[in-house]
C-alpha positions as a Markdown table, in Angstrom:
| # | Residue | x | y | z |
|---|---|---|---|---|
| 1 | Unk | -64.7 | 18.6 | -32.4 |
| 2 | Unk | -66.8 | 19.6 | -29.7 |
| 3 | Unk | -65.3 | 21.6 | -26.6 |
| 4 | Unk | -65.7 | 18.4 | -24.0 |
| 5 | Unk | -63.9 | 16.0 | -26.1 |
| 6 | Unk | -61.3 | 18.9 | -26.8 |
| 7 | Unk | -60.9 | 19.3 | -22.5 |
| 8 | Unk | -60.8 | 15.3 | -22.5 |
| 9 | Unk | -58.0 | 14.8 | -24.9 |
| 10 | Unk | -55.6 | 17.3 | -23.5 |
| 11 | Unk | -56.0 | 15.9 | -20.4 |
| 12 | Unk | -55.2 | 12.5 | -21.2 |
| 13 | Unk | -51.9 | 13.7 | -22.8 |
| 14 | Unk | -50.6 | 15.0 | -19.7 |
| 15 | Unk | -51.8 | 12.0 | -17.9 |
| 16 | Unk | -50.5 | 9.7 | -20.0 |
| 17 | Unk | -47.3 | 11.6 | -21.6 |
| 18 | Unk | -45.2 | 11.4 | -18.5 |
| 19 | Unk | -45.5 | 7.4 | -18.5 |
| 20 | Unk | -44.3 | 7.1 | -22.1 |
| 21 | Unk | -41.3 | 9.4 | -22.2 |
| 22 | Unk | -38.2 | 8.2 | -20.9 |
| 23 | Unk | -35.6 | 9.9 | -18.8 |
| 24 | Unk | -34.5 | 12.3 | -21.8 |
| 25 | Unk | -37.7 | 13.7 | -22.1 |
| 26 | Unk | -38.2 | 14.9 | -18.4 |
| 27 | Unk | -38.2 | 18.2 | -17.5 |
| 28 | Unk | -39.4 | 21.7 | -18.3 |
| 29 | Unk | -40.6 | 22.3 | -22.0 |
| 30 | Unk | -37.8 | 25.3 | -22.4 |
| 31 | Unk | -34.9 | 22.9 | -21.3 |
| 32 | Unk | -32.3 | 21.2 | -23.3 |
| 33 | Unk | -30.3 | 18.4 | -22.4 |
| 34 | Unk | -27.5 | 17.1 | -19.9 |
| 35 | Unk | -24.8 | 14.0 | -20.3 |
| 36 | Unk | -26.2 | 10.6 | -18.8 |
| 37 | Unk | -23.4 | 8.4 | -20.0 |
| 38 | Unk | -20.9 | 9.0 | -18.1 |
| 39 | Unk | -23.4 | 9.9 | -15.7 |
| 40 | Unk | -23.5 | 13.9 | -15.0 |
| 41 | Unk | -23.8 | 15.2 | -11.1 |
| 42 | Unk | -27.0 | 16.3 | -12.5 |
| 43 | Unk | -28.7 | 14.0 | -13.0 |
| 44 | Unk | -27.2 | 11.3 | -10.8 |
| 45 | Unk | -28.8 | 13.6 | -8.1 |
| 46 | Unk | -32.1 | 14.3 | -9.7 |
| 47 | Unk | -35.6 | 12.8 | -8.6 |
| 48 | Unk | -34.9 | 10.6 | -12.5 |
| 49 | Unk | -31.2 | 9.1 | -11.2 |
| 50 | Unk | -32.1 | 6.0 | -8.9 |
| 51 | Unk | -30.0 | 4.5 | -6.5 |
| 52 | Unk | -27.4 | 7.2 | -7.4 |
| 53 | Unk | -29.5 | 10.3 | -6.1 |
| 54 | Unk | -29.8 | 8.1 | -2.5 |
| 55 | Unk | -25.7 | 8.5 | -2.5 |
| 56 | Unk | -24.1 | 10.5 | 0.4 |
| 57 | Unk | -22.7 | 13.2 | -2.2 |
| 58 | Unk | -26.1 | 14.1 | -3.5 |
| 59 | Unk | -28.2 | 14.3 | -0.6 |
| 60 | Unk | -25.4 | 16.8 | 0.4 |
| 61 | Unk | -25.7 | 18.3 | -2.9 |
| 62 | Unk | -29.4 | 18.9 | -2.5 |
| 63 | Unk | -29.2 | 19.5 | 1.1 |
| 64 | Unk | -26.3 | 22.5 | -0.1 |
| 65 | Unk | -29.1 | 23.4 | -3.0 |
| 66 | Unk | -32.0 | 23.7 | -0.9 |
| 67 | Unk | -34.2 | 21.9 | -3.4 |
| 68 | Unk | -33.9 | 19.2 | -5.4 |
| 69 | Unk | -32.9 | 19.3 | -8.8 |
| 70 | Unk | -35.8 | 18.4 | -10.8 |
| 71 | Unk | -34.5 | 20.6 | -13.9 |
| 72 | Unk | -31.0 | 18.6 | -14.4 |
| 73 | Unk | -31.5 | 19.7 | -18.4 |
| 74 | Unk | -31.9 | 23.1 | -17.9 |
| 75 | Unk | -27.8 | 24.0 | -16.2 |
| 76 | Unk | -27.6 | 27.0 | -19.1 |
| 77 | Unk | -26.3 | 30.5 | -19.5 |
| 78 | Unk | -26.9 | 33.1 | -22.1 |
| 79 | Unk | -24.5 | 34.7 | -24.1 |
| 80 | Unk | -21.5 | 33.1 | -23.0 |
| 81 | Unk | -19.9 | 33.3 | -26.6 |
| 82 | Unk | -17.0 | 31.0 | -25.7 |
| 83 | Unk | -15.4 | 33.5 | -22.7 |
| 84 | Unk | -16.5 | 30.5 | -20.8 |
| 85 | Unk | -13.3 | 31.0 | -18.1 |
| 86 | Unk | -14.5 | 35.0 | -17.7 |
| 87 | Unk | -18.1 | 34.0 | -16.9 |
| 88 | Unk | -17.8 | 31.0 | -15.2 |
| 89 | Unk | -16.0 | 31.8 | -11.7 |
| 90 | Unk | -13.5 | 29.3 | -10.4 |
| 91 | Unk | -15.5 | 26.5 | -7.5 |
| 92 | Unk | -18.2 | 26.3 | -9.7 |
| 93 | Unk | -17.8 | 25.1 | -13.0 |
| 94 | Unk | -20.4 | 21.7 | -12.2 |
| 95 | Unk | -22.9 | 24.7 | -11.2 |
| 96 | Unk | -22.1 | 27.2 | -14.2 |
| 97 | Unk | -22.5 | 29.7 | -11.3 |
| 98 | Unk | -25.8 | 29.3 | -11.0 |
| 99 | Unk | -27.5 | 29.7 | -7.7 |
| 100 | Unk | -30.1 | 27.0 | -8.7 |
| 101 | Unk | -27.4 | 24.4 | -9.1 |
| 102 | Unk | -24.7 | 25.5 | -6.1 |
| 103 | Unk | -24.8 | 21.7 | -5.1 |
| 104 | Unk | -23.2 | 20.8 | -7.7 |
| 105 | Unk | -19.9 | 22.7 | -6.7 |
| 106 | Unk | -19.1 | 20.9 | -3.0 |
| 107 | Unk | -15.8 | 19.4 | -3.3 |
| 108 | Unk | -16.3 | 15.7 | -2.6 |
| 109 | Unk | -14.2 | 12.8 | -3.4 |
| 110 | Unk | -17.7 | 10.0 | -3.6 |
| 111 | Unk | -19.5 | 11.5 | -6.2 |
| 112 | Unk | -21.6 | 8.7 | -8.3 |
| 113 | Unk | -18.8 | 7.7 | -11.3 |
| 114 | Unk | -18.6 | 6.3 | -14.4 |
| 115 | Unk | -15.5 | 3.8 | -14.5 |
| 116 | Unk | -13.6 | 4.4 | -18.1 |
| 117 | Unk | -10.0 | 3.1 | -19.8 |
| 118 | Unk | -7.1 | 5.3 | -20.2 |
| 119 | Unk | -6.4 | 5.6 | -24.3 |
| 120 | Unk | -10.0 | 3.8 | -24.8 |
| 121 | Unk | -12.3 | 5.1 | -27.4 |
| 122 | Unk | -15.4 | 6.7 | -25.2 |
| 123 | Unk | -19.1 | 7.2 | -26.2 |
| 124 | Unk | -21.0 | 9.9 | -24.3 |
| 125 | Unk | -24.7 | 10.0 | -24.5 |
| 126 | Unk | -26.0 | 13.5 | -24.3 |
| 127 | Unk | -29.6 | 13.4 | -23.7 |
| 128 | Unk | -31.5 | 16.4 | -25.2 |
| 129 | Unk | -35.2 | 17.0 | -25.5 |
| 130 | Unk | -35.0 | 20.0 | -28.1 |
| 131 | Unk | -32.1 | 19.4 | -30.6 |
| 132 | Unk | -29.7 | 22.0 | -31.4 |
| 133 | Unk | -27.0 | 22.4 | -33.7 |
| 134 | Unk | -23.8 | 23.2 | -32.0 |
| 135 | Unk | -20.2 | 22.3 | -30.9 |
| 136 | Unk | -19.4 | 19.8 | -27.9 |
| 137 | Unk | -16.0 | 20.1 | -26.2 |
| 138 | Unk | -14.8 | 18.1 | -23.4 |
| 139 | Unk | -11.9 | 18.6 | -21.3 |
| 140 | Unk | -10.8 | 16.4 | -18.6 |
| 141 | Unk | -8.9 | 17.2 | -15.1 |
| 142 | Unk | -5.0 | 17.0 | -15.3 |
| 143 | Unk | -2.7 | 14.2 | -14.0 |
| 144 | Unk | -2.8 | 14.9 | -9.9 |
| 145 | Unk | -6.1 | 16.4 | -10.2 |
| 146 | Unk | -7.2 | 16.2 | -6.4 |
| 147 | Unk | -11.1 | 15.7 | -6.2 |
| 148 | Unk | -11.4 | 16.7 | -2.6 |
| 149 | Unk | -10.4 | 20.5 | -3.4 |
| 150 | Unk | -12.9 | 22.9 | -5.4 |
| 151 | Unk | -12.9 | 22.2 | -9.6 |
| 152 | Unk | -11.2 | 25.1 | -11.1 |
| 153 | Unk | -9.9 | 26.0 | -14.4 |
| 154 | Unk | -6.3 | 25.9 | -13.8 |
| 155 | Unk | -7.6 | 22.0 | -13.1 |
| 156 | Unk | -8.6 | 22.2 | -16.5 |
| 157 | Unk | -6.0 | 22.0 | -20.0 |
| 158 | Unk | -6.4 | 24.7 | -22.3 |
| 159 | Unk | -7.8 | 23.1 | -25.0 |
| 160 | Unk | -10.5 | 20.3 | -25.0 |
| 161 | Unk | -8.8 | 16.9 | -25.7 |
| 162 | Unk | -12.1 | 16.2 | -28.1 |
| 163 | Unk | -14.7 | 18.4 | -30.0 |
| 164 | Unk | -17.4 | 17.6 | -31.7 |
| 165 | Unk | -19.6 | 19.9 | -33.9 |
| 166 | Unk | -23.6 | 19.2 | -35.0 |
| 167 | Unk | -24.2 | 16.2 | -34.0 |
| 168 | Unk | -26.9 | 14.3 | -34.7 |
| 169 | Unk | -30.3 | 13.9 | -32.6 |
| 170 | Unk | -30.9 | 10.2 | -32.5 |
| 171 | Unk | -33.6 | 8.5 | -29.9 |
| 172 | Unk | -33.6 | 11.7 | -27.8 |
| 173 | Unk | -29.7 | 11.9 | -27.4 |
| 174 | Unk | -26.8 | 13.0 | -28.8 |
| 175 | Unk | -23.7 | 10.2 | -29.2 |
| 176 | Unk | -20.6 | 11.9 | -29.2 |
| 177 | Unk | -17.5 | 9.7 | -30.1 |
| 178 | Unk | -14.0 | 10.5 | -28.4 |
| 179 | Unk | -10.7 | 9.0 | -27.1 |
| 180 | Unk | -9.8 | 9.3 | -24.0 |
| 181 | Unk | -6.1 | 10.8 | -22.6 |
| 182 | Unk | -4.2 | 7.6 | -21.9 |
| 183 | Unk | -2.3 | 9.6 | -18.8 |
| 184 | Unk | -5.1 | 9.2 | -16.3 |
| 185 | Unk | -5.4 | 7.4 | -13.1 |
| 186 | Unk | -7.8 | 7.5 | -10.1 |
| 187 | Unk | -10.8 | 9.9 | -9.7 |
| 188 | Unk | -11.5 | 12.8 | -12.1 |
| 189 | Unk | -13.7 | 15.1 | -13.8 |
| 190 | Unk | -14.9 | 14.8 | -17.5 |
| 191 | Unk | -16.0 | 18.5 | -18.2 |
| 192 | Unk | -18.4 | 19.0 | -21.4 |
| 193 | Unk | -19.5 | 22.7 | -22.7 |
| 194 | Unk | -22.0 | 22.8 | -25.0 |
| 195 | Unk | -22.5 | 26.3 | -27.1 |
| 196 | Unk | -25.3 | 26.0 | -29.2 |
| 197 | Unk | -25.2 | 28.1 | -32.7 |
| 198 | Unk | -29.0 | 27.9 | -33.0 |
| 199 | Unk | -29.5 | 29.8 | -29.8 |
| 200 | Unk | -27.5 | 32.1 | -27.2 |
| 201 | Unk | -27.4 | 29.5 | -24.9 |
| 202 | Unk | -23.9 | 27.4 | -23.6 |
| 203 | Unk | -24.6 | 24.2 | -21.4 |
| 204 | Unk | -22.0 | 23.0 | -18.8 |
| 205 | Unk | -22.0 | 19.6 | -17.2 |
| 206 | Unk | -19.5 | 18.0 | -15.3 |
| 207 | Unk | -19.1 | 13.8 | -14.9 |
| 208 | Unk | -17.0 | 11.6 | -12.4 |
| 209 | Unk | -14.9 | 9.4 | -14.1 |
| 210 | Unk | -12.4 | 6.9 | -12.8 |
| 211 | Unk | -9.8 | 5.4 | -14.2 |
| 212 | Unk | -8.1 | 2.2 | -13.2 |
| 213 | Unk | -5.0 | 2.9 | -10.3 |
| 214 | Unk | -1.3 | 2.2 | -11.9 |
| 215 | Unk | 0.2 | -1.5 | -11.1 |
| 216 | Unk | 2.6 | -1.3 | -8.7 |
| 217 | Unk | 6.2 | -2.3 | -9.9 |
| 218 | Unk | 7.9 | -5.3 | -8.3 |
| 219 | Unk | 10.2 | -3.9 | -5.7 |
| 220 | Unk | 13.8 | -4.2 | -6.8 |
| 221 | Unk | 16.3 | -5.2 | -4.0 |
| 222 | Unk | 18.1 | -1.7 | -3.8 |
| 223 | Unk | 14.4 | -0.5 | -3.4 |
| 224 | Unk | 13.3 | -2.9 | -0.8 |
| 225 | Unk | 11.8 | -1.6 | 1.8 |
| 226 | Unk | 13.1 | -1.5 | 5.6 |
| 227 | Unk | 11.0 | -4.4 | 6.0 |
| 228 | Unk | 11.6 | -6.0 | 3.3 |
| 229 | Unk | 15.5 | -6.1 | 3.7 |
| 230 | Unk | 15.5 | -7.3 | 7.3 |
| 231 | Unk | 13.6 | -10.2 | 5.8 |
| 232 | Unk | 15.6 | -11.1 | 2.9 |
| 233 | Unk | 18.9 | -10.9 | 5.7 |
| 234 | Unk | 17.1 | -13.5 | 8.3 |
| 235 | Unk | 16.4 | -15.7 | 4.9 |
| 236 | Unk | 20.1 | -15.4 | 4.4 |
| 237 | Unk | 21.2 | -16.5 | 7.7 |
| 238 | Unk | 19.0 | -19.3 | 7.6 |
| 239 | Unk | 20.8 | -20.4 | 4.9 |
| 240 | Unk | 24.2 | -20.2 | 6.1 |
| 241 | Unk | 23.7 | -21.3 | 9.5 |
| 242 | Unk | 21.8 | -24.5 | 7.5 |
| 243 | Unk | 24.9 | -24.9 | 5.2 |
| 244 | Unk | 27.1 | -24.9 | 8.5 |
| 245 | Unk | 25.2 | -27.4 | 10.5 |
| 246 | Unk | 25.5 | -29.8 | 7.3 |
| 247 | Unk | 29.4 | -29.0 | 7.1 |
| 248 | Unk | 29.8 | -29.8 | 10.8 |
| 249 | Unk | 27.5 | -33.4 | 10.7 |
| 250 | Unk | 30.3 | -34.3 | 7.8 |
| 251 | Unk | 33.2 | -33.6 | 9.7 |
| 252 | Unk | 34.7 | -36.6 | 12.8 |
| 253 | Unk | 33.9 | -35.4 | 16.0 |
| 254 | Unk | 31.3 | -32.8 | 14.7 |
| 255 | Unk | 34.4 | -29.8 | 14.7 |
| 256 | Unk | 36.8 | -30.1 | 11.1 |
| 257 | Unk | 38.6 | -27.7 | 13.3 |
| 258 | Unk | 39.5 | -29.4 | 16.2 |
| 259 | Unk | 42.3 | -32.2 | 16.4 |
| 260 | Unk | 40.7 | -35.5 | 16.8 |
| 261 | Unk | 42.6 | -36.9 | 20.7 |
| 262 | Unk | 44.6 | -40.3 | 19.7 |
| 263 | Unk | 42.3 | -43.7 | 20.8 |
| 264 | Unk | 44.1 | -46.5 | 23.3 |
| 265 | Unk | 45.6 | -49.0 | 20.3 |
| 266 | Unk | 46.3 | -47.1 | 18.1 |
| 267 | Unk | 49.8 | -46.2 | 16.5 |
| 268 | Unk | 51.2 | -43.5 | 15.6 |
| 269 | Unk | 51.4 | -43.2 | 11.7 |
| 270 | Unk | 54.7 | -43.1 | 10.5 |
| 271 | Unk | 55.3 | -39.5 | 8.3 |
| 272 | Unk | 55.5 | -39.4 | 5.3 |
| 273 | Unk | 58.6 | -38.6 | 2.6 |
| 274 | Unk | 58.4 | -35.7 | 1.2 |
| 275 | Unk | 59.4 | -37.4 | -2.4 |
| 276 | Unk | 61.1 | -39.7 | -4.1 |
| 277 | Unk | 65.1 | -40.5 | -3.3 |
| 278 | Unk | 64.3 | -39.1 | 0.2 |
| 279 | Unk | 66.0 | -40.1 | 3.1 |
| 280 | Unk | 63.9 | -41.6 | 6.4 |
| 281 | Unk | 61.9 | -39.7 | 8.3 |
| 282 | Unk | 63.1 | -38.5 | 12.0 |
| 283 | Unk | 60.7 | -41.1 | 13.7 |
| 284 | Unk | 62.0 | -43.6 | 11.7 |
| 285 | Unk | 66.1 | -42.4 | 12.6 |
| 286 | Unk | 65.3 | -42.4 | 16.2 |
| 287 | Unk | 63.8 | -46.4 | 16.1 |
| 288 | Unk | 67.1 | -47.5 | 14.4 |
| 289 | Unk | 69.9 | -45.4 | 16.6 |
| 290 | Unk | 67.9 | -47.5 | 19.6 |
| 291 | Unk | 68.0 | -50.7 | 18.4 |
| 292 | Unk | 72.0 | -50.0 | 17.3 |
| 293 | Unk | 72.4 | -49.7 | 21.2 |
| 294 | Unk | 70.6 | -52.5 | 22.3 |
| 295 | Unk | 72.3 | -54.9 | 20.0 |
| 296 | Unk | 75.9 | -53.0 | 21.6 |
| 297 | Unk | 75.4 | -53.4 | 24.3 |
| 298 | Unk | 74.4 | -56.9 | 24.0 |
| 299 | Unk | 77.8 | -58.1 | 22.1 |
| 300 | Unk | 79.8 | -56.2 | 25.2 |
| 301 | Unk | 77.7 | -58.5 | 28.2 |
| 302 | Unk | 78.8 | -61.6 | 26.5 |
| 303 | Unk | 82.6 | -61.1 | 26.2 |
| 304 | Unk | 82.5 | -60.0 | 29.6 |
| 305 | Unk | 80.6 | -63.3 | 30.7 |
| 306 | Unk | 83.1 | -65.0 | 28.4 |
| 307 | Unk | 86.3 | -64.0 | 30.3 |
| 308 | Unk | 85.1 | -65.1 | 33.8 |
C-alpha cells in the first residue's frame, strides 16, 4: 500500500473512531474501566457524564481537582495486593489517594445518585475498555453513615456484602449481579475494589446510592406529641360540653337540677303511700282533723240557737 494511502487511513481512524465508540471506550489507551450503573463520582463528573457533571458537587470536585477529570477509567494503584485499608488513607477512599482525583474525596451530601431498594437484587455495570480477569468486591457504608463527614474505613464493614470473581466482558462492560443489605435508608456510599489477577493493578470507585427513608409509624396515644394531645383534649371537651347542652334542652326549665316554682292553679299532688296496707299520708290527716272541727262546731251553734 503506498505511503499516502497509509497517512490517509490512520487519519481517518482517529477522526472517525471517537464518533463510534461509546462512553466505555473513552479515555486513555492504558486505562481500564470505572462503574456507570450506579453511576460512579467519576464519571458523573467527567467531560462524558451530562447533566450530572453540571451538578454543584462536581464542579466543586473539579474546582477542588484543578482539572477536569477526563481519565475517569484510569482511578488505579499498583501493587496494592489486597492491604487496601494500609494504602489507602482514611478521606480518600473515592480518590484512592491519588492527587489526580482529590475531588473526589470532598465530603458532600448532593453528590449525583443512583436510587436503589433495600434487600433488592442490584446489577452494576462496570465499563471497561481492556478486560481483565479479576475479583470485584463491594462494600457499602453502615446504618448511620453520615454523608456530610469524610468516607473512611471505619464507615466501611469488614467484609464486602458481595464478591464477584472473572466476570465476563460483554458490550464493553462488566455486569456484576448482587443483593443489596436490606438495613439501609437515606444517602450512602456503594464502595467497589477491583484487583485484577492479570496485572498489578487495583481499581477503586465509589457510587452514591439512596435508599428509600423508613415510613413513619402512626403515633400511638401515649406517644402523641404535645401538640397532638392538647388536640385530642379540646376534641374531648367538645364532646362533653355537646352531650351537656343536649341533656339540659331535655330537661323542664333547661336545669334537671333546679326545682321547677309551682304555677297559679295548680294543686299540690297528694304524696304518695309508701305501700300497700299503709295508712294516709300527713296531708291527707291534716284535711280530715279540719273538717271533724268544722262539722263540731256546727252541731254546738244549733243547740245553742235551739235553747233560745
Amino acid at each position: 500500500m503506498p505511503r499516502t494511502t497509509t497517512h490517509r487511513t490512520a487519519l481517518a481512524a482517529v477522526l472517525v473512531t471517537p464518533l463510534l465508540f461509546p462512553l466505555w471506550a473513552a479515555g486513555p489507551a492504558g486505562a481500564h474501566g470505572a462503574p456507570t450503573d450506579p453511576v460512579s463520582r467519576v464519571v458523573a463528573c467527567s467531560p462524558e457524564g451530562g447533566e450530572r457533571a453540571g451538578s454543584a458537587a462536581c464542579r466543586a470536585a473539579v474546582a477542588a481537582n484543578g482539572a477536569p477529570f477526563t481519565a475517569w477509567d484510569n482511578l488505579r494503584l499498583a501493587n496494592v495486593n489486597g492491604r487496601d485499608r494500609q494504602v489507602v488513607p482514611d478521606g480518600k477512599l473515592c480518590s484512592g489517594g491519588l492527587p489526580a482525583y482529590r475531588g473526589l474525596d470532598l465530603a458532600r451530601a448532593d453528590w449525583p445518585s443512583t436510587r436503589v431498594t433495600p434487600g433488592a437484587t442490584l446489577t452494576m455495570r462496570y465499563v471497561s475498555t481492556i478486560p481483565h480477569t479479576g475479583t470485584f468486591r463491594m462494600y457499602l457504608t453502615e446504618p448511620g453513615y453520615d454523608p456530610a463527614g469524610p468516607l473512611s474505613w471505619s464507615d466501611l464493614p469488614e467484609k464486602p456484602f458481595a464478591e464477584v470473581a472473572d466476570p465476563a466482558l460483554t458490550d464493553g462492560a462488566y455486569r456484576l449481579e448482587a443483593t443489596l443489605p436490606s438495613d439501609r435508608t437515606g444517602r450512602h456510599v456503594l464502595y467497589t475494589v477491583w484487583q485484577n489477577s492479570s496485572t498489578p493493578d487495583t481499581y477503586y470507585s465509589c457510587s452514591d446510592v439512596v435508599f428509600p427513608e423508613k415510613e413513619a409509624a402512626a403515633p400511638q396515644k401515649e406517644s402523641a406529641s404535645p401538640e397532638e394531645k392538647e388536640q385530642q383534649e379540646q376534641q374531648e371537651e367538645q364532646k362533653e360540653s355537646g352531650k351537656a347542652e343536649e341533656e339540659k334542652e331535655q330537661e323542664p326549665g333547661g336545669n334537671p337540677a333546679a326545682p321547677q316554682p309551682q304555677q297559679q292553679g295548680e294543686h299540690t299532688p297528694v304524696a304518695a303511700t309508701s305501700g300497700p296496707g299503709s295508712g294516709p299520708s300527713t296531708p291527707m290527716l291534716a284535711g280530715g282533723a279540719a273538717a271533724v272541727l268544722l262539722l263540731t262546731g256546727g252541731a254546738a251553734l244549733v243547740v245553742r240557737l235551739r235553747r233560745r
